[in-house]
NUMIRO-544603 format. One record per residue: residue in one letter; x, y, z of N, C-alpha, C, CB in turn. Coordinates in steps of 0.2 Angstrom, whole numbers, plus 2048, in hexadecimal, padded with zeros to 3 digits. Glycine has a CB too. Layout:
N
aXYZXYZXYZXYZ/...
***
This chain:
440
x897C4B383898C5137F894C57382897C50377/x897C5B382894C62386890C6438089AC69388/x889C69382885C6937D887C7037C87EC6737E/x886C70374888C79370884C7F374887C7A366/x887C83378882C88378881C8E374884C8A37E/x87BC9037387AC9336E87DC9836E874C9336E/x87DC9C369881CA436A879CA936A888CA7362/x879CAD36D874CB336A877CB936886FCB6370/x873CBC364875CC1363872CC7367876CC135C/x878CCC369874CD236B872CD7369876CD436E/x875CD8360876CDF35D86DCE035C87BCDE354/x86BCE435C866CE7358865CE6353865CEC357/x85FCE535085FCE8349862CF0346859CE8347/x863CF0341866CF933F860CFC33F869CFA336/x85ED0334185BD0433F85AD08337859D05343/x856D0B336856D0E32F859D1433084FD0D32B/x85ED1532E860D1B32B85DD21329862D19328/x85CD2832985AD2D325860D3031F857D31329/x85ED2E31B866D32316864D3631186BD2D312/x85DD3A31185DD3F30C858D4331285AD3C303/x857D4A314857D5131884ED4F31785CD59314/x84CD5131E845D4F31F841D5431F844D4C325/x846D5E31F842D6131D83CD63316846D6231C/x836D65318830D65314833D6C310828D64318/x832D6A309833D7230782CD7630483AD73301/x828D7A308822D7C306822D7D2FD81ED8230C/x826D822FA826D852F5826D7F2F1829D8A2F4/x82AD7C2F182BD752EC825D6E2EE834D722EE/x823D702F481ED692F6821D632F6818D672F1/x827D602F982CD5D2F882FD5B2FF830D602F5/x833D56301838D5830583DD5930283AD55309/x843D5D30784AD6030484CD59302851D6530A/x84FD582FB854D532F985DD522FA853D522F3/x85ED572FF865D57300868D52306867D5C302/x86CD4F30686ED4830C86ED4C314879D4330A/x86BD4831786BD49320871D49321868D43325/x873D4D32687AD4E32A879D4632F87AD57330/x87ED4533187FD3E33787CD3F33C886D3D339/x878D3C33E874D3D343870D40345876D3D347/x86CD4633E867D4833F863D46337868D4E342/x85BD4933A855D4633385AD4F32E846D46337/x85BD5132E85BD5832A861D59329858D5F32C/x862D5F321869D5E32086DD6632186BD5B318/x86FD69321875D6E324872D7432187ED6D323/x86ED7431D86BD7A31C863D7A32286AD7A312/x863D76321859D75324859D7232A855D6F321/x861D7132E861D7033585DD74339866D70338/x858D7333F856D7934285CD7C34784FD76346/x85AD8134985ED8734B860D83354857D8F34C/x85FD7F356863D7B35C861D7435A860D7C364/x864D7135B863D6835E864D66364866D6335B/x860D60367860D5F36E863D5836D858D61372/x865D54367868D4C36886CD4D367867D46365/x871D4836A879D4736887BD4236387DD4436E/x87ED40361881D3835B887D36361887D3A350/x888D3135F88FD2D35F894D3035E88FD2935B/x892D33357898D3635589AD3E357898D3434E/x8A1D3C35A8A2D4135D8A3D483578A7D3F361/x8A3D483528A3D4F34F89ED5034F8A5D50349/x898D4C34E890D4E34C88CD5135388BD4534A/x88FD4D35988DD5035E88ED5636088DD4D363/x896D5735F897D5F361895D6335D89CD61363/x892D6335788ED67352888D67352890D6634C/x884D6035787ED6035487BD6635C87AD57353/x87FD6636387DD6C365880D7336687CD6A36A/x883D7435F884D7B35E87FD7F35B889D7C35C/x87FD8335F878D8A358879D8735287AD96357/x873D8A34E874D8A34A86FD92348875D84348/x870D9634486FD9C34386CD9D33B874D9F345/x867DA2338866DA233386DDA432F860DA7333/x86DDA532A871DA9326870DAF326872DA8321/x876DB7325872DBA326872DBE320873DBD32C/x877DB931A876DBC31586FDBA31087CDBB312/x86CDB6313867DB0310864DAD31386ADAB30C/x85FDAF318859DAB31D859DA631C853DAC31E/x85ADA3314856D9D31185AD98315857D9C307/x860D97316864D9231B867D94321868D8E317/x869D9132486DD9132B874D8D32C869D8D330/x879D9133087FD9033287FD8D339883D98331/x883D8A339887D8A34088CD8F34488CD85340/x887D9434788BD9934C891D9934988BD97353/x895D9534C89BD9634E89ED9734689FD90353/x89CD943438A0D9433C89ED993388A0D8E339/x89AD9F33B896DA333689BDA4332892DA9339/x8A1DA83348A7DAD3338A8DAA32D8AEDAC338/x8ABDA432D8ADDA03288A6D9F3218AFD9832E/x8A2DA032389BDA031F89ADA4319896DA3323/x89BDAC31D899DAE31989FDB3313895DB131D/x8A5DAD3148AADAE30F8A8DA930A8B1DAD312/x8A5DA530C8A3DA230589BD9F3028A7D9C304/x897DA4305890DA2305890DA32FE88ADA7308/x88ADA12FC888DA22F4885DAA2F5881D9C2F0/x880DAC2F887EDB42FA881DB92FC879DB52FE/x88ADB72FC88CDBC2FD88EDC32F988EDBA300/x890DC82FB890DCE2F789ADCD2F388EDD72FE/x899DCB2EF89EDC72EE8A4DCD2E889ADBF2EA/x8A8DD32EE8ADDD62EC8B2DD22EB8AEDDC2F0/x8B4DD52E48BBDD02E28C0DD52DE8BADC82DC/x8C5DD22DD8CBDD72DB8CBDD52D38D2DD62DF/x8C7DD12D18C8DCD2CB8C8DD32C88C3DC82C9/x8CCDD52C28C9DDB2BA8C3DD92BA8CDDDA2B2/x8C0DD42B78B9DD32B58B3DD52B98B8DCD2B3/x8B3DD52BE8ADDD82C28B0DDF2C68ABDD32C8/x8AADE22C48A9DEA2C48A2DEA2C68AADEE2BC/x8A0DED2CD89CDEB2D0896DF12CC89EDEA2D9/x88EDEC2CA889DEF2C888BDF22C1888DF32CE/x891DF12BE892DF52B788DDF42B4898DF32B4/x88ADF12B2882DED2AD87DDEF2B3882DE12A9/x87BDF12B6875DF12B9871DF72B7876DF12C0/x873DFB2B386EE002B0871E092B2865DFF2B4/x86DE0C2AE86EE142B086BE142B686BE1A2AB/x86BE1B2B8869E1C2BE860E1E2BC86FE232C1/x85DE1C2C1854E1F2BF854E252C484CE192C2/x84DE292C184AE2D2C4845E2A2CA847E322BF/x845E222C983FE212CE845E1D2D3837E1C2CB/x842E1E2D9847E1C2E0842E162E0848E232E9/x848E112E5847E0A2E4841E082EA84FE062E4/x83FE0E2EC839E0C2F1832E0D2EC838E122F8/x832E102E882FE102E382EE0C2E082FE132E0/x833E092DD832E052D7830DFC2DB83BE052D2/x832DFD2E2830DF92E7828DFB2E6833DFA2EF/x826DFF2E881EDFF2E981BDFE2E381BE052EA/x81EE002DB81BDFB2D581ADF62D581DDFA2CF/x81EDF22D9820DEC2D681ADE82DA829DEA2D9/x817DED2E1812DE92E480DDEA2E2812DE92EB/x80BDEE2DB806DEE2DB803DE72D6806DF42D9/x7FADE82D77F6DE22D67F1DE32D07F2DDF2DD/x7EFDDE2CB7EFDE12C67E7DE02C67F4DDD2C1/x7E4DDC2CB7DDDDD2CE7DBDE32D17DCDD82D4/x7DFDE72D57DFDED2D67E0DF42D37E0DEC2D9/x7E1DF22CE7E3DF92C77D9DFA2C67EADF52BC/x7DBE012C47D5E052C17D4E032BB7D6E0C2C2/x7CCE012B87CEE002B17D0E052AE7CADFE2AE/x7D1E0D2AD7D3E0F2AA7DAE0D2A97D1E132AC/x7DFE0D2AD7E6E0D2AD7E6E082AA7EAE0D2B3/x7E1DFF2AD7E1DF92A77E3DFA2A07DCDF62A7/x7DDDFB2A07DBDFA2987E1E002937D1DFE297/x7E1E042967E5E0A2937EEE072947E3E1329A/x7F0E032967F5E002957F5DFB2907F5DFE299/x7EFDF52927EFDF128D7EEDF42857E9DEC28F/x7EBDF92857EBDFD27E7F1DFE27E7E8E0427E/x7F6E002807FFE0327E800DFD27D806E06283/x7FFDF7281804DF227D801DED277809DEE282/x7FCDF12767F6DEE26E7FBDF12697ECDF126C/x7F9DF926B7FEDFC267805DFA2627FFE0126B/x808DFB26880FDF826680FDF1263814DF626D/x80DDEB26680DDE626580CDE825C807DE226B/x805DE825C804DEA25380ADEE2507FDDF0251/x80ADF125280FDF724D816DF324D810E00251/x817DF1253820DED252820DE5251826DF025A/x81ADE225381DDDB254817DD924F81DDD725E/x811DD725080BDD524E80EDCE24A808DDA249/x810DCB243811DC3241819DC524080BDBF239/x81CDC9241823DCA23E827DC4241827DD0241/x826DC024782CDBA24882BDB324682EDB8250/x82EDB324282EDAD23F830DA6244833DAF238/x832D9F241830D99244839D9A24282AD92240/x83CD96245844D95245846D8F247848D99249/x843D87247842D8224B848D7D24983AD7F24B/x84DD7B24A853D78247854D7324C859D7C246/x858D6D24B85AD6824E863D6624C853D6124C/x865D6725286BD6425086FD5F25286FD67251/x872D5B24C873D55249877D50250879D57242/x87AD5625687DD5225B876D51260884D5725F/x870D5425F86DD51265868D4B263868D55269/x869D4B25A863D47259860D3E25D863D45252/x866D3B261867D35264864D3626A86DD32263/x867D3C26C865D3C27485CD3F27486BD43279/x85AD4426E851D4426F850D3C26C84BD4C269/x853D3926A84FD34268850D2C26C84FD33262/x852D2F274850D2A27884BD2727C852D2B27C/x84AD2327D842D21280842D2228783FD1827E/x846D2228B847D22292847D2829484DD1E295/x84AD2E290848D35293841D3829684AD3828E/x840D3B29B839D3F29B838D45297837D412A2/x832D47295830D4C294833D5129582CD4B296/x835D5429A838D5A29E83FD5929B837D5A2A6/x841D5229A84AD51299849D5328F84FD4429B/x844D4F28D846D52286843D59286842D4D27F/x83FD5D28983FD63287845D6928683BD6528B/x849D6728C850D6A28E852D67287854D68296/x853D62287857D60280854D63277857D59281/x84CD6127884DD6627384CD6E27184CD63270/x84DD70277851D77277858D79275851D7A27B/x85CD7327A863D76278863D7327186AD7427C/x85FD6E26C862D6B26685ED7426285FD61263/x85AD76263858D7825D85ED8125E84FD7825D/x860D81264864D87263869D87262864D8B267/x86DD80264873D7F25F872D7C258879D7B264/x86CD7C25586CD7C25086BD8224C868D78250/x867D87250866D8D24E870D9024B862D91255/x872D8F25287AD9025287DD9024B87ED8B256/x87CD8A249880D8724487CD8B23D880D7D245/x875D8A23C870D8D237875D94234868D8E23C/x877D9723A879D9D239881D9D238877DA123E/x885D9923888BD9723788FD9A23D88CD99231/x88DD99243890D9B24B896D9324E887D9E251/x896D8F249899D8A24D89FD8B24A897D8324D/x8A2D8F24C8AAD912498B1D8F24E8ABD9A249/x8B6D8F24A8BCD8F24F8BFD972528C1D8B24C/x8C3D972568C6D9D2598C0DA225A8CCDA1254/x8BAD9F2608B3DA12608B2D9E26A8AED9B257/x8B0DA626B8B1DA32738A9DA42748B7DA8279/x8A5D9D27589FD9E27789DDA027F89CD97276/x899DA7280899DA7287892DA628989DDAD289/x890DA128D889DA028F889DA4296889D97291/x884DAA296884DAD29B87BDA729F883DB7299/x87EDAA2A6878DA52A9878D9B2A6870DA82A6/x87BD9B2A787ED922A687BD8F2A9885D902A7/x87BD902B1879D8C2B487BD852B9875D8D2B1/x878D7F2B487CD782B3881D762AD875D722B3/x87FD7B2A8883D7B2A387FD7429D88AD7A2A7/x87BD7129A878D6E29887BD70290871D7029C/x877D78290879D7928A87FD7A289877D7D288/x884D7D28C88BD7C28B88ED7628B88ED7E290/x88BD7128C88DD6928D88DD6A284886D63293/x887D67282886D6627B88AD6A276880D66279/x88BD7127688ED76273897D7427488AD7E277/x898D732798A0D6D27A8A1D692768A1D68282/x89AD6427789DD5C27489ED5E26C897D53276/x899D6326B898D6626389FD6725F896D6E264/x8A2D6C2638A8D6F2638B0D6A2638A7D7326A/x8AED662678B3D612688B1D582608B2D60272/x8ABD5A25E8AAD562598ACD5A2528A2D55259/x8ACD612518ADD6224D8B3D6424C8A9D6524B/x8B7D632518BFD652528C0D6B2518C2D6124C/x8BCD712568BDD772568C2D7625B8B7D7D257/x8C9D7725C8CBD762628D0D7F2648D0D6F260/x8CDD822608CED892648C8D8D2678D1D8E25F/x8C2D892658BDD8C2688BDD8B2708B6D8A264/x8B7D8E2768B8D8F27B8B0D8F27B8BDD9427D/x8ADD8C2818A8D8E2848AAD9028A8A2D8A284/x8A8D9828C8A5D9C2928A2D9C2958A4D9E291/x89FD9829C899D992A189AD9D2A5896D952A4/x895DA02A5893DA82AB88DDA72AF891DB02A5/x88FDA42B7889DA62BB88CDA82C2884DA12BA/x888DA92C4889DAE2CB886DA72D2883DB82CB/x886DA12CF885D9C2D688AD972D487DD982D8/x88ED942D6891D8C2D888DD862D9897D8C2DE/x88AD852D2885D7F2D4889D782D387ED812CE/x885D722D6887D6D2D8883D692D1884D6B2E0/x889D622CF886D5F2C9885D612C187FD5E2CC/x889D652C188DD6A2BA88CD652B4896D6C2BB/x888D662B088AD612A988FD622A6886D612A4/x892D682A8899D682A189ED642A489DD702A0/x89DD632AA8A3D5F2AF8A2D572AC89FD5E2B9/x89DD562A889ED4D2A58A2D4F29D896D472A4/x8A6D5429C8A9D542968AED4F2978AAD5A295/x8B0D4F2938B5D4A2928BCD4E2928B3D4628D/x8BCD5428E8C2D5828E8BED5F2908C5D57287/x8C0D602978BDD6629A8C0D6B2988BCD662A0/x8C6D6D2948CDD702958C6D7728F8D8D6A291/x8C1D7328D8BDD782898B9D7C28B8BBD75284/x8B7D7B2918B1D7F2958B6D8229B8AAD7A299/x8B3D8829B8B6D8C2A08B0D902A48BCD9029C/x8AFD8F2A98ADD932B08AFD992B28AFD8F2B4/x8A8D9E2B28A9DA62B68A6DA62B98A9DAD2B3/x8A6DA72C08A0DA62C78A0DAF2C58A4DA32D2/x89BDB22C589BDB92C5894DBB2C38A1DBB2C0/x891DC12C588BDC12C488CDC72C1886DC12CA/x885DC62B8887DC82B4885DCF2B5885DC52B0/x882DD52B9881DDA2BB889DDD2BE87CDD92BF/x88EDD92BF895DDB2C1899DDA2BB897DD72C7/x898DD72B689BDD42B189FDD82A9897DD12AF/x8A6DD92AC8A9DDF2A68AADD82A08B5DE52A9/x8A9DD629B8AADD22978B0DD52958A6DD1293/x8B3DDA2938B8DDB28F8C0DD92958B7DE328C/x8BEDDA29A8C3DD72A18C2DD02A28C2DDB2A9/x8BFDCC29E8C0DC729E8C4DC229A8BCDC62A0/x8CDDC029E8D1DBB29A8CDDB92968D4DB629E/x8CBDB32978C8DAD2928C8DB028C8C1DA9295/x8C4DB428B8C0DB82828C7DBB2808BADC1283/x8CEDBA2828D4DBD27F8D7DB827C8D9DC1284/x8D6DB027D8D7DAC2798D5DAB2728D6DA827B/x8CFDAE2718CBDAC26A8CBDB32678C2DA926B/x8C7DB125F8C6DBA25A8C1DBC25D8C4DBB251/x8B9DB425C8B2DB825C8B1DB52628ACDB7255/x8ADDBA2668A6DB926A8A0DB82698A5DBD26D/x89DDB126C896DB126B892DB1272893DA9266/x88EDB527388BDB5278883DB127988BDBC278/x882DAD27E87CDA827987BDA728287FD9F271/x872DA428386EDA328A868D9D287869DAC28D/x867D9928B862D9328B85BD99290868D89290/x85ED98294859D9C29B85ADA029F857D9929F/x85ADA829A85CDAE2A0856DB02A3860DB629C/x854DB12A684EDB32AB84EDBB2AA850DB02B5/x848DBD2AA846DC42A984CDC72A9842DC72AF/x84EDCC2AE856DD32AE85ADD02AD859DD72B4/x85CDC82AD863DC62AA863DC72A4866DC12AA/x85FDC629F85FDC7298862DCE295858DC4296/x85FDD229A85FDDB299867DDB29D858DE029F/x86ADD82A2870DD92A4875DD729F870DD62AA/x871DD029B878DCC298877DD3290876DC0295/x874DD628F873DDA28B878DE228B86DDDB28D/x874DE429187BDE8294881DE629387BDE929B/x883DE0297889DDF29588FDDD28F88ADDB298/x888DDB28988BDDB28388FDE1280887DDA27F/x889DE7282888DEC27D88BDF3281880DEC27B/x88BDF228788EDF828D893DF828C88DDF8294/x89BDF12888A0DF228B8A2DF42848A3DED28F/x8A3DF72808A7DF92788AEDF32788ADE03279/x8B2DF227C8B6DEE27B8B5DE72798BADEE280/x8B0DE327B8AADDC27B8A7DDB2778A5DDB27E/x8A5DDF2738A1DDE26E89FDD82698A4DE226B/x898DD426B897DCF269896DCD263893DCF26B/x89BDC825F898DC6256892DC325789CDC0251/x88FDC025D887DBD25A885DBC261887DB6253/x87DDBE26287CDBD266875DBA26587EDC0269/x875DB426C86FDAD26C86CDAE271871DA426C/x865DB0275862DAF27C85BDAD27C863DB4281/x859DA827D854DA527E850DA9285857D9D27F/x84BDAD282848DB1289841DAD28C847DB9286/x842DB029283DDAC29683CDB029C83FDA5297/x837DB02A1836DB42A4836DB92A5836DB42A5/x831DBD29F831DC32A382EDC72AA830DC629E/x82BDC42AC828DC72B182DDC92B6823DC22B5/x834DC52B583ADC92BB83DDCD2B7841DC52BE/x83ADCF2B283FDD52AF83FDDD2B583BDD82A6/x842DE12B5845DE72B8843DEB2B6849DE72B8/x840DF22B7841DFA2B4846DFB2B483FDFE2B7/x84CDFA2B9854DFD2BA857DFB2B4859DFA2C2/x857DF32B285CDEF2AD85ADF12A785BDE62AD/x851DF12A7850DF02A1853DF429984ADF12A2/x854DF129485ADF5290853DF928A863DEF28C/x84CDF828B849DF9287844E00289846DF4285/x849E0528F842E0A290840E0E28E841E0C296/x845E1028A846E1428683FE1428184DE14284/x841E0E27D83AE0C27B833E0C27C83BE0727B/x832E0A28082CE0A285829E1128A82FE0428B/x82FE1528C82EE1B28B82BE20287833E1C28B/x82CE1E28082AE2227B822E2127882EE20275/x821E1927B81BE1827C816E1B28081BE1427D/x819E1D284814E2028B814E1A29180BE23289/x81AE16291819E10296820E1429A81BE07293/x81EE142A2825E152A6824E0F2AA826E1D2AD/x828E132B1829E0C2B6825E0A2B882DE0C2BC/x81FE0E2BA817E092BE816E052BA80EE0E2C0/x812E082B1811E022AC815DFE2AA80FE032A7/x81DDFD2AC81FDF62AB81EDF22AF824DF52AA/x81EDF52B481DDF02BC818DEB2BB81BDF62C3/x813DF12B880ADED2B580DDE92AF803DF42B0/x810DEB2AB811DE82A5814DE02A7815DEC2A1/x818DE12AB81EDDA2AD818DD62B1827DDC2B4/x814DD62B580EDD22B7809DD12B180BDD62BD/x808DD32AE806DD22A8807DCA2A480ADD72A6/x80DDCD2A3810DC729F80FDC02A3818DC729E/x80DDBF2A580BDB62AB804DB42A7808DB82B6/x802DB92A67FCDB62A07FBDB229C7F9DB929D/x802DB3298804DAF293806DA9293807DB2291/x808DA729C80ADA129B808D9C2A4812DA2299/x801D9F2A27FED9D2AA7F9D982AB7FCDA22AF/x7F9D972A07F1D922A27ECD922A47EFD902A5/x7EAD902A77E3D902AC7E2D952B07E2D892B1/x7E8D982B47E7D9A2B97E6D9A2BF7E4D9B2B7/x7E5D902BD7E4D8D2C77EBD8A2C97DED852C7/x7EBD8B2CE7F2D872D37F1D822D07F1D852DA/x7F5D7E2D27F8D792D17F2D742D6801D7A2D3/x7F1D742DD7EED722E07E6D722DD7F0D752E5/x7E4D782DA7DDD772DA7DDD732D17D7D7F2DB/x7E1D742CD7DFD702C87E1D672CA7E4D742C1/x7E4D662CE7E5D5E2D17DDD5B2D57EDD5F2D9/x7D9D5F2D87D7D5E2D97CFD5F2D67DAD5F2DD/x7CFD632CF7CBD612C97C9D5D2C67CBD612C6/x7D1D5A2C57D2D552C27D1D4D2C47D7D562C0/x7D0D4D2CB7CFD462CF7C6D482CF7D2D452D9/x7C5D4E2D07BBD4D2D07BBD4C2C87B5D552D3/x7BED4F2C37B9D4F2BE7B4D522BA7B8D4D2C0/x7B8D592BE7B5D602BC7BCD632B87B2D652C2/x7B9D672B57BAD6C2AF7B8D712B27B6D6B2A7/x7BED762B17BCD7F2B57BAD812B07C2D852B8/x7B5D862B27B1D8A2B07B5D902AF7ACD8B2B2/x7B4D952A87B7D9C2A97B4DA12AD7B6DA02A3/x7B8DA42B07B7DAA2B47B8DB12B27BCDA92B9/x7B6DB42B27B7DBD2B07B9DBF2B67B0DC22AC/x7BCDBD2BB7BDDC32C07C3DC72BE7BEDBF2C7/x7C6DC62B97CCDCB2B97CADD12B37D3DC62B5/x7C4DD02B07C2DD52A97C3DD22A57C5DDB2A9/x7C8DCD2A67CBDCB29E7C9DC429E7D5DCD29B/x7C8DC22977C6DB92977CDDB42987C2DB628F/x7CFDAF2997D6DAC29B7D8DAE2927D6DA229F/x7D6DAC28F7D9DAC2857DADB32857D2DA927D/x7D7DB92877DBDC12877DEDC228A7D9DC6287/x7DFDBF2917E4DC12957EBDBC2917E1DBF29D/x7EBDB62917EEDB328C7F2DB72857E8DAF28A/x7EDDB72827F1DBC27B7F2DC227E7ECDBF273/x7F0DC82837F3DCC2887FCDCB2867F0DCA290/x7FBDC528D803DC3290808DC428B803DBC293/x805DC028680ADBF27E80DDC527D805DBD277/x808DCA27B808DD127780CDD427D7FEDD3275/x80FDD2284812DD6287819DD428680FDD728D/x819DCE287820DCA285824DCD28181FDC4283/x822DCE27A822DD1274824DDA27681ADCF26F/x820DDB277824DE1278829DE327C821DE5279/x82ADE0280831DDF285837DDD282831DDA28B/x834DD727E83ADD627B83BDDA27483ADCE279/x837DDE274837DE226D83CDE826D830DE426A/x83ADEB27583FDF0276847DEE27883DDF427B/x848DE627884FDE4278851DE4272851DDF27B/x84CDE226D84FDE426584FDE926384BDE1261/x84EDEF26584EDF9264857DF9267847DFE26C/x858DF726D85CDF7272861DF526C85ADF2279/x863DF026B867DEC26786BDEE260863DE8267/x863DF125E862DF4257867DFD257858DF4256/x867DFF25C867E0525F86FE05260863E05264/x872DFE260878E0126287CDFA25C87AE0226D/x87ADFA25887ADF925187CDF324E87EDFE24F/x878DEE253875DE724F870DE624D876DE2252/x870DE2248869DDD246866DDA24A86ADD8241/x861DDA24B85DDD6250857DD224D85ADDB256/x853DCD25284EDC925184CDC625684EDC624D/x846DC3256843DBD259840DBA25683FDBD25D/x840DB2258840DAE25383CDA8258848DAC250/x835DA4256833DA025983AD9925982CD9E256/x83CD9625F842D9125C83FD8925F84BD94260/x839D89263835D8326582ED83262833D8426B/x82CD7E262824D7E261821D81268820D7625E/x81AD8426A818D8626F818D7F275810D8A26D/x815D79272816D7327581AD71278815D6F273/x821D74277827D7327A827D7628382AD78274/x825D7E27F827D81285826D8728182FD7F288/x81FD8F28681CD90284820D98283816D8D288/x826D9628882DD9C286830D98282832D9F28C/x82DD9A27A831D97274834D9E27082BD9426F/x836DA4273839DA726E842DAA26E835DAE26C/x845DAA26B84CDAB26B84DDB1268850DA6268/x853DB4269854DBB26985ADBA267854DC026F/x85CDBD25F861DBB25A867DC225885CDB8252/x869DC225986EDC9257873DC9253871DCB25C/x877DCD25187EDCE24F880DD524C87FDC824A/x885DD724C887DDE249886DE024188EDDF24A/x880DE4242881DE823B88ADE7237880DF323E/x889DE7231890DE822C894DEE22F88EDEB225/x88EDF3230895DFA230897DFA238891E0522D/x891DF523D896DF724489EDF2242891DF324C/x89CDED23F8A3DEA23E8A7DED23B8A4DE523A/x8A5DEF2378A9DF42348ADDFA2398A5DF622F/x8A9DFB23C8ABE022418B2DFD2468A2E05248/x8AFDF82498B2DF224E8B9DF024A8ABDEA24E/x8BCDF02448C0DED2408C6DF223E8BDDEB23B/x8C3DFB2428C8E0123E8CCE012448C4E0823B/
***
């Protein structure tokens, strides 16, 4: 018998794969989490600007030695040369003219200012270490002032829970950060309902949506209570990836506007010709959107909002150009330099300690406790109630604003501070006799 000759094998072992982009991203302290391209460690935004390997594969090779170029609407990523053309028809940054009725380019972006936008640039660089104490203090006096006279204990607690989220906060596998988001959106679609806004023939529009989260729950709502002529509205100016309203089950109820709300005629928009009432409602408008989604309520006469919901938060991005309260503030003896101050301001209120992120980590491994510092003039607990006291009046001249063109307004704590330390909501709806005006 012949003896069995062995077989060997020649393959390699595999090696390991890279399948998520090797990019470090300094601002996030991270690497990028988007998947690697084929045959390289980085993924098509974070490819460097040449490569010098080939693949196998022949698409990958003839792409992996083509330029690749910054963007040149957006540095933040990079194109393939050859395909720029094709690019910057459908970047997210780009200047995005359309024929749609509803966009009207800049319509909500504000009146025209007396101050030119190199100026209002130069406020913006100013530092609040380097202000004179006069101009300090003499500020922080206006908005003591104000603060007392218009806001002082007037907002009351508004904290509700609604009956569709109670199973999901009372999961044990969620984190921290997942039930906070959740219970925000339960207590403002609880708010919703408190006020009797869960109607039918009622088009919800969410400006700044985002992932849609809150539109997610505000649907399944809708679709539980068998409003089936109601409509939710989302309004945002990016095409983001991983959409919650996308796991509905009957999407035919959420409807999508890519559009940015500084362009935004509401009243030229189809969708709102299905329904009687508009509600205009925000989880998280960032500084000038909140003032933009404002504008756009109130600038267009034909639109005219039955009720409006925005959960505000950051003001430090608020705007001199958007802002719909300067009139207000004006009268106070605040212009554009002191809001500029004022908008830097408000970080006090929600900054803590004061330390990075990095030095409080590394406190906390030695074992120390920081000491207070007076380098700023003010102790962190005044700078602290400071920030507050500015918040409040920013948001007070949106309630002037509002009030002024003839709704009822308010703010309303709608979290506990433990929550999340931007706990107030901004509540609206028309005076009797504007309905009344609206109905002749």
């Amino acid at each position: 018998m012949e003896p069995v000759k062995a077989t060997m094998t020649t393959d390699k072992a595999e090696e390991p794969v890279t399948t998520t982009c090797s990019y470090w991203v300094p601002r996030k302290k991270r690497r990028c989490k988007m998947t690697a391209n084929k045959g390289s460690e980085f993924c098509g935004a974070h490819a460097p600007t040449t490569a010098t390997t080939a693949t196998s594969d022949d698409k990958s090779a003839e792409d992996s030695f083509q330029e690749r170029i910054p963007c040149p609407l957006d540095h933040k990523h990079t194109v393939f040369k050859r395909k720029l053309a094709k690019h910057l028809t459908i970047c997210n940054a780009r200047d995005q003219e359309s024929s749609l009725p509803y966009i009207v380019k800049g319509v909500n972006s504000g009146e025209d200012l007396k101050e030119t936008d190199e100026e209002l640039e130069k406020f913006n660089q100013i530092k609040l270490h380097e202000l004179a104490d006069e101009e300090f203090y003499s500020l922080i006096d206006k908005v003591k002032e104000l603060y007392d006279k218009h806001i002082n204990s007037s907002i009351q607690e508004l904290q509700l829970e609604h009956e569709s989220l109670k199973e999901e906060l009372s999961r044990k596998d969620y984190g921290q950060e997942t039930l906070r988001q959740l219970t925000q959106a339960s207590s403002l679609l609880g708010i919703l309902e408190h006020d009797h806004q869960l109607t039918d023939h009622t088009s919800y529009v969410e400006f700044g949506a985002g992932k849609g989260q809150l539109a997610y729950f505000l649907a399944t709502v809708l679709q539980e209570q068998k409003l089936s002529h109601s409509q939710v509205v989302l309004i945002d100016r990016m095409s983001l990836r991983h959409k919650k309203d996308n796991k509905l089950a009957n999407r035919e109820v959420v409807q999508r506007i890519r559009a940015d709300i500084a362009d935004l005629k509401l009243s030229a928009l189809p969708e709102l010709k299905k329904t009687q009432r508009t509600v205009a409602l925000s989880k998280h408008l960032c500084g000038a959107a909140t003032d933009l989604t404002l504008r756009c309520i109130l600038g267009d006469g034909n639109a005219s909002s039955d009720y409006v919901l925005i959960a505000l938060c950051c003001h430090h991005r608020c705007s001199w150009r958007s802002y719909v309260g300067r009139k207000f503030l004006q009268e106070a003896g605040i212009g554009a330099r002191e809001f500029a101050i004022l908008t830097k301001m408000v970080s006090w209120a929600v900054c803590g300690t004061g330390l990075s992120r990095e030095r409080r980590k590394a406190m906390e491994s030695a074992d120390f406790q920081p000491t207070e510092t007076n380098t700023q003039r003010l102790t962190r607990q005044e700078r602290e109630q400071i920030g507050q006291q500015c918040k409040r009046v920013l948001d007070y001249g949106r309630l002037d604003h509002l009030r002024s063109h003839g709704y009822q307004a308010e703010l309303k704590f709608y979290v506990p501070r433990d929550v999340t330390l931007e706990n107030v909501v901004l509540l609206a709806r028309p005076t009797s006799s504007k309905l009344e005006c609206q109905n002749k």
